[in-house]
C-alpha positions in Angstrom: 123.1 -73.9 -27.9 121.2 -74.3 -31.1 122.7 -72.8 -34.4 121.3 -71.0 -37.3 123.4 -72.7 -40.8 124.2 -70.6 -43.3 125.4 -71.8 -46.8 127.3 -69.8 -49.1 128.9 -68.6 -51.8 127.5 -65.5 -49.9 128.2 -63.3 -53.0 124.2 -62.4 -52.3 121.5 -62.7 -49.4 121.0 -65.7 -47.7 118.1 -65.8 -46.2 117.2 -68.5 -43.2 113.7 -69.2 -41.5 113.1 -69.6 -37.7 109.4 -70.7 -36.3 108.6 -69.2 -33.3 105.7 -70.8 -30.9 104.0 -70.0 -27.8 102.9 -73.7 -26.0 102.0 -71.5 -23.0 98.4 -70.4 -21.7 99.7 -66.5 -21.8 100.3 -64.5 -24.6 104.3 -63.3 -24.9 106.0 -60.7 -26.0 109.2 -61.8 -28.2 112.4 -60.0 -29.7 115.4 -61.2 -31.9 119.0 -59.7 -31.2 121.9 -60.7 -32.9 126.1 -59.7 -32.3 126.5 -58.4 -35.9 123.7 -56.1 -36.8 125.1 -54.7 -39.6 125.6 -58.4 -41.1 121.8 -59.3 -41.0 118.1 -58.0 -41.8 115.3 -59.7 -39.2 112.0 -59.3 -40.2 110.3 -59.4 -38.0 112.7 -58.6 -35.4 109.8 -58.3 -32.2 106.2 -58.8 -31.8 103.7 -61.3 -29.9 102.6 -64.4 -30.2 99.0 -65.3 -29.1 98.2 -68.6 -26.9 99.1 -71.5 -29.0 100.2 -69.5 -31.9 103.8 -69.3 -34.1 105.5 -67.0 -36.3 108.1 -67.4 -39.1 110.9 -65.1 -38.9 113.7 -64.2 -42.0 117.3 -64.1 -41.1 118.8 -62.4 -43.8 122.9 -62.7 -43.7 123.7 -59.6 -46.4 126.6 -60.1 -49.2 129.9 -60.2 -47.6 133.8 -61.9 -48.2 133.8 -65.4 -46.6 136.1 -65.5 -43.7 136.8 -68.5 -42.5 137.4 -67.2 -38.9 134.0 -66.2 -38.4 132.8 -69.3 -38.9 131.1 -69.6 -35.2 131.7 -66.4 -34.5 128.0 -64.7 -34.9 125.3 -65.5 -32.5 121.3 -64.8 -31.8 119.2 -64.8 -28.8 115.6 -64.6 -28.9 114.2 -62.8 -26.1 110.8 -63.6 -24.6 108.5 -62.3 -22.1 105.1 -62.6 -20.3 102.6 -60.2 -21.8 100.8 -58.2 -19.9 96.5 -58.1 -19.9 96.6 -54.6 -21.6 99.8 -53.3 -23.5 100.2 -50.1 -25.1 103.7 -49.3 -25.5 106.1 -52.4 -26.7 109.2 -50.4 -26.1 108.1 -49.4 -22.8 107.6 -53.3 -21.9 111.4 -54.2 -22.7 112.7 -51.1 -21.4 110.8 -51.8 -17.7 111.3 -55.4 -17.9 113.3 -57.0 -15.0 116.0 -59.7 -15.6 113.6 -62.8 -13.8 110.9 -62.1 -16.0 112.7 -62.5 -19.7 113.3 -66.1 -20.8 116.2 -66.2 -23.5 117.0 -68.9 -25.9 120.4 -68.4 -28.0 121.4 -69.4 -31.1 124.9 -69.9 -33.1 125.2 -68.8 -36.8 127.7 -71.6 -38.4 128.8 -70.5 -42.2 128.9 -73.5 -44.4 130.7 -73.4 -47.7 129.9 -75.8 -50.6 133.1 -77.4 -50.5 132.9 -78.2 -46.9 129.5 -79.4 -47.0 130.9 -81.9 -49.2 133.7 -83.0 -47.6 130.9 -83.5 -44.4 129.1 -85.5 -47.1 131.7 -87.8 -48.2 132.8 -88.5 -44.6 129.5 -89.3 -44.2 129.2 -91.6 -46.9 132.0 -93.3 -46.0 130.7 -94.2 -42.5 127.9 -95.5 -43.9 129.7 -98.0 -45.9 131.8 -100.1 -43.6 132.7 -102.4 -46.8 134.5 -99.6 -48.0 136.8 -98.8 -45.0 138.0 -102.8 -44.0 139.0 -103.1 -47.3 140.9 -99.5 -47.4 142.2 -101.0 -44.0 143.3 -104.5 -45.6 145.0 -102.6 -48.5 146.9 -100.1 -46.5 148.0 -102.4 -43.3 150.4 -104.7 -46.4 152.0 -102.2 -48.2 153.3 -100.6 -44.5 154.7 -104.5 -43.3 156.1 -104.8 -46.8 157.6 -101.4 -46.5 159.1 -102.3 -43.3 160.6 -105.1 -44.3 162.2 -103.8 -47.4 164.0 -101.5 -44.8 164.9 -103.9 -42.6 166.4 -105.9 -45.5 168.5 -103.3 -46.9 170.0 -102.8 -43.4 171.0 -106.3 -43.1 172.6 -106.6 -46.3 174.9 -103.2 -45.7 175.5 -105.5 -42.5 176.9 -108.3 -44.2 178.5 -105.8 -46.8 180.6 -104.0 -44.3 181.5 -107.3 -42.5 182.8 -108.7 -45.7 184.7 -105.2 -46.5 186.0 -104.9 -42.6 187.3 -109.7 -43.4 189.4 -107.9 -46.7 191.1 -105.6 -44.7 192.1 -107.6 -41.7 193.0 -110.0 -44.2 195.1 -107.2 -46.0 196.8 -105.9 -42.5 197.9 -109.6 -41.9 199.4 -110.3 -45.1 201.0 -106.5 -44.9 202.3 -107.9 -41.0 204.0 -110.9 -42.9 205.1 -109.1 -45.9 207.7 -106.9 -43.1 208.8 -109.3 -41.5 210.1 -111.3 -44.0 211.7 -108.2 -45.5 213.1 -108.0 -42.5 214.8 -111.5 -41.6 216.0 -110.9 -45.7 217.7 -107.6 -44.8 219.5 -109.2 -41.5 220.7 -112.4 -43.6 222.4 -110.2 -46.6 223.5 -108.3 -44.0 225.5 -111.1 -41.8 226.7 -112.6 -45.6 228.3 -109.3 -46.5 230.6 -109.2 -42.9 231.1 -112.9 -43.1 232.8 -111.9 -46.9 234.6 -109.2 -45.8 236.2 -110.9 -42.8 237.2 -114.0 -44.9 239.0 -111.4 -47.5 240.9 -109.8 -44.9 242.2 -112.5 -43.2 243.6 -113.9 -47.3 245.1 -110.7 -47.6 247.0 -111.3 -44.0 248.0 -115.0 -44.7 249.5 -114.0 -48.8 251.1 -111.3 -47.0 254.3 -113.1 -45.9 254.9 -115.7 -48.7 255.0 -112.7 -50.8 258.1 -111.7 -48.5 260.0 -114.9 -48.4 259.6 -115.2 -52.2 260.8 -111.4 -52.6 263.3 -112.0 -50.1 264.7 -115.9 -51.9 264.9 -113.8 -55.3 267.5 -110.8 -53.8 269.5 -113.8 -51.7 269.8 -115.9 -55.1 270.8 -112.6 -57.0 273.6 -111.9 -54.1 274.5 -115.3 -54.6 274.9 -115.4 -57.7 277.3 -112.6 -58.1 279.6 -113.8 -55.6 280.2 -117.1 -57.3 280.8 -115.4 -61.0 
């Protein structure tokens, strides 16, 4: 399908040129339709064309709000037909015409705004210029390796980082490990010393016990004694 470009701003009418010819030996009969009517002004909208001959016809797109959804959405067909040796009534032609005599030829209307037609142009431009995209390619393809292995650096330092951090504490838990069990062989030796003491007291105490007597006792015999012989 062939298109029909309009370019805005559309703020007034834009107006767009088809040529119309006739490369046949007969003389045809020709008529413009379109799916939005009330959107454009064809002039002329029908006639004929003699053998050989063309016409210029104005498609005039009237003021309206862009909308970017009906881009594609307008379309034309120009309708065509045989004409016959003597025609008097145009209307009457189209109106009796049957389907496998009219040839049709459609047409999409494409709205073009400034800015896009720019953007088409740069695009353009920059396929033109190959230069300009290997080097954009060189300069881009570095900085995404260096990128990566920036990343893949900081990840292996944390790594060492948090093996170093996890060596600390296992060196911590063991020292912690040794730390207890010396407490505890500490606690078990002053605690065998202090029952060793107390055992060595009590048997003192058990072997004083009965000198103590026979001194006591030697003292109360010499006193008897000694008031028997006075």
């Amino acid at each position: 399908m062939a298109q029909v470009s309009k370019q805005g701003p559309f703020t007034d009418v834009v107006t767009t040129t088809l040529k119309l010819s006739n490369p046949s030996d007969k003389k045809v009969c020709f008529k413009v339709k379109t799916t939005a009517p009330r959107r454009y002004c064809v002039r002329p909208n029908s006639g004929m064309l003699e053998v050989g001959g063309s016409i210029n016809i104005s498609v005039m797109l009237q003021p309206f709000d862009y909308d970017p959804n009906e881009k594609n959405k307008h379309k034309f067909m120009v309708q065509t037909i045989f004409a016959p040796a003597a025609i008097t009534d145009m209307d009457l032609l189209w109106k009796e015409a049957k389907p496998d005599d009219l040839m049709d030829s459609k047409l999409r209307c494409v709205f073009e705004m400034p800015s896009e037609i720019e953007k088409v142009n740069d695009v353009e431009s920059l396929k033109a210029s190959p230069g300009v995209n290997s080097l954009k390619s060189e300069s881009v393809a570095p900085a995404a390796v260096s990128g990566e292995d920036g990343e893949v650096k900081k990840v292996q330092e944390k790594y060492k980082r948090l093996q170093q951090e996890h060596g600390k504490m296992s060196e911590e838990i063991r020292q912690l490990k040794e730390d207890n069990a010396r407490m505890r062989k500490l606690q078990r030796a002053d605690h065998m010393s202090s029952n060793s003491t107390g055992l060595l007291a009590g048997q003192a105490s058990v072997t004083s016990l009965p000198s103590l007597c026979v001194v006591i006792a030697a003292i109360f015999i010499g006193f008897f004694m000694g008031k028997f012989v006075l």
